[in-house]
C-alpha positions as CSV (number, residue, x, y, z in Angstrom):
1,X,8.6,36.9,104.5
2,X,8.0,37.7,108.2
3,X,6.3,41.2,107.2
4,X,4.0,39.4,104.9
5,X,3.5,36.8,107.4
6,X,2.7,39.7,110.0
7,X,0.8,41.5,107.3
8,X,-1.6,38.4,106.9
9,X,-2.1,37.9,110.3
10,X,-3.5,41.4,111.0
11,X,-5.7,41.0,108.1
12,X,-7.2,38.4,110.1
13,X,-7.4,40.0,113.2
14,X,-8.9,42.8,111.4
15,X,-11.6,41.2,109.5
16,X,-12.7,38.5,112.1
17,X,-14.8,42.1,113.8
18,X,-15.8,42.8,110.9
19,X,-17.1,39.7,110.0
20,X,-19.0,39.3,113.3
21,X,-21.3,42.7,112.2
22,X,-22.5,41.1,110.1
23,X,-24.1,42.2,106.5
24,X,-24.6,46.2,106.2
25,X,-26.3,47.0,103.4
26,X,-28.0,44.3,101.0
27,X,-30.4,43.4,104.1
28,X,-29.9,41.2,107.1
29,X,-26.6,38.8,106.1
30,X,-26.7,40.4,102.8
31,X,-23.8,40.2,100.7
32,X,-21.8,44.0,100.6
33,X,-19.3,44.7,97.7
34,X,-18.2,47.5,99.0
35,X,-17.2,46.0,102.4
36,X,-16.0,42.3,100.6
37,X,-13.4,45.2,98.6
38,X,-12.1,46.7,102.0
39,X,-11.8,43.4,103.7
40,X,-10.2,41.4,101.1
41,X,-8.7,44.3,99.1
42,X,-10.3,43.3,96.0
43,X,-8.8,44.5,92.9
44,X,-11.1,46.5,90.2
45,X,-11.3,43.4,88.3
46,X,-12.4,41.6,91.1
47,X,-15.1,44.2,92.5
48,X,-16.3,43.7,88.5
49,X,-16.6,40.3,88.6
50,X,-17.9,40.6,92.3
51,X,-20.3,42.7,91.6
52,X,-22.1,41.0,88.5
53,X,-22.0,37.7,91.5
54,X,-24.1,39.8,93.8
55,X,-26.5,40.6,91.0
56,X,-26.8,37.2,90.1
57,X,-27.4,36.4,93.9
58,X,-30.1,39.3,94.2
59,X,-32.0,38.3,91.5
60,X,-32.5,34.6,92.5
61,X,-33.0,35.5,96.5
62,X,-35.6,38.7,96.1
63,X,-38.6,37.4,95.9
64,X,-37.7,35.1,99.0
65,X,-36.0,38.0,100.9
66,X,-38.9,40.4,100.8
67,X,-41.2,38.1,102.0
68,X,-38.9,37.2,104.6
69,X,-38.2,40.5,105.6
70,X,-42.2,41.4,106.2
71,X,-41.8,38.1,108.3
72,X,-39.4,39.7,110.1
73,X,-41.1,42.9,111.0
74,X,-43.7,41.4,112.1
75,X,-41.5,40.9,115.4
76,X,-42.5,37.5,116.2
77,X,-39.2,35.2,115.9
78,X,-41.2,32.3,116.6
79,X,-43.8,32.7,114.9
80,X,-41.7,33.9,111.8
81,X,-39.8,30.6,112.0
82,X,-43.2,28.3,112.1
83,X,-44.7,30.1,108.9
84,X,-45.5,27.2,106.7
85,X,-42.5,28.2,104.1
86,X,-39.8,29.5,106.1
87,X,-37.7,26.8,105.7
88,X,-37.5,26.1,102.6
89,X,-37.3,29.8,102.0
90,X,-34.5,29.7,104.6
91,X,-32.5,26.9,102.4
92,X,-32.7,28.8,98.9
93,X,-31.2,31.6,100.3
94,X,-28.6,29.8,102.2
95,X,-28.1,27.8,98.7
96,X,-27.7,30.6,96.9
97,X,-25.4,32.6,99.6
98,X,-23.6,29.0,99.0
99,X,-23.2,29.5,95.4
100,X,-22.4,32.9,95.9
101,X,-19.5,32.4,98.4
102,X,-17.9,29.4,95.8
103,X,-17.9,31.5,92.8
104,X,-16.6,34.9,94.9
105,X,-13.7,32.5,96.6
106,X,-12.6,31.7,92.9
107,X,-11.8,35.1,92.0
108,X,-9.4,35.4,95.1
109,X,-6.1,34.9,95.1
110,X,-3.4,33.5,97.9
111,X,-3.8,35.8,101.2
112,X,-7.5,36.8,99.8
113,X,-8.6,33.0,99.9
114,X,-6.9,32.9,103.6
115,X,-8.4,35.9,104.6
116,X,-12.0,34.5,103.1
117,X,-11.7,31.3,104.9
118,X,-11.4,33.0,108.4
119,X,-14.2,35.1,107.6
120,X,-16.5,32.5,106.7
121,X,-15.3,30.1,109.6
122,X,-16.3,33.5,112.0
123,X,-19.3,33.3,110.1
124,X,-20.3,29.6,110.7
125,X,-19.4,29.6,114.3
126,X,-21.1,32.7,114.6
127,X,-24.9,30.9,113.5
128,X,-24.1,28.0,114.8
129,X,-27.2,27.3,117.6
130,X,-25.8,27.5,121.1
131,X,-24.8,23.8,122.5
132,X,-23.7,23.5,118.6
133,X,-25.4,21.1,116.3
């Protein structure tokens, strides 16, 4: 029980970093199966199911993430952020990301789910605005 324990807890320690880089791959905060499988040590039938998530995800958020994206390369933060649009844009893909992240924590089991919640918790505190909100 103590190795598990042990186990578990480096798990965390482990996936907290990895967590805080972010995305990689499937654009800025995108969602990466291949990553999600290291980090939670997803099982075939969960990298299926996973993976026919993220199309689901892609397909509702493209539109919105291209147009964000050329936003973005413009290189004006501030300007991106008062586009008439962006937030609205901003909350679909957050929605969806939502959606995403209820549907993926239902294929998880036991130390997954714990690992997950730590992630996501990293995450959170991670956008969070300084001086919090």
């Amino acid at each position: 029980m103590k190795s598990r324990l042990a186990l578990l807890g480096m798990l965390v320690v482990a996936a907290a970093p990895l967590a805080a880089q972010g995305g990689g791959g499937g654009g800025r905060g995108g969602i990466n199966i291949e990553q999600m499988t290291t980090m939670y040590a997803l099982t075939p039938d969960q990298v299926a199911k996973a993976t026919e998530l993220k199309k689901t995800y892609d397909a509702q958020t493209a539109g919105v993430q291209a147009w964000m994206t050329k936003l973005r390369e413009a290189g004006d933060p501030a300007a991106m952020r008062a586009t008439p649009g962006f937030a609205d844009s901003t909350a679909k893909i957050i929605a969806a990301r939502g959606a995403f992240n209820a549907e993926f924590k239902k294929l998880l089991t036991g130390a997954q789910v714990t690992t997950f919640d730590s992630v996501e918790a990293a995450r959170a505190a991670r956008m969070r605005p300084p001086g919090g909100l």
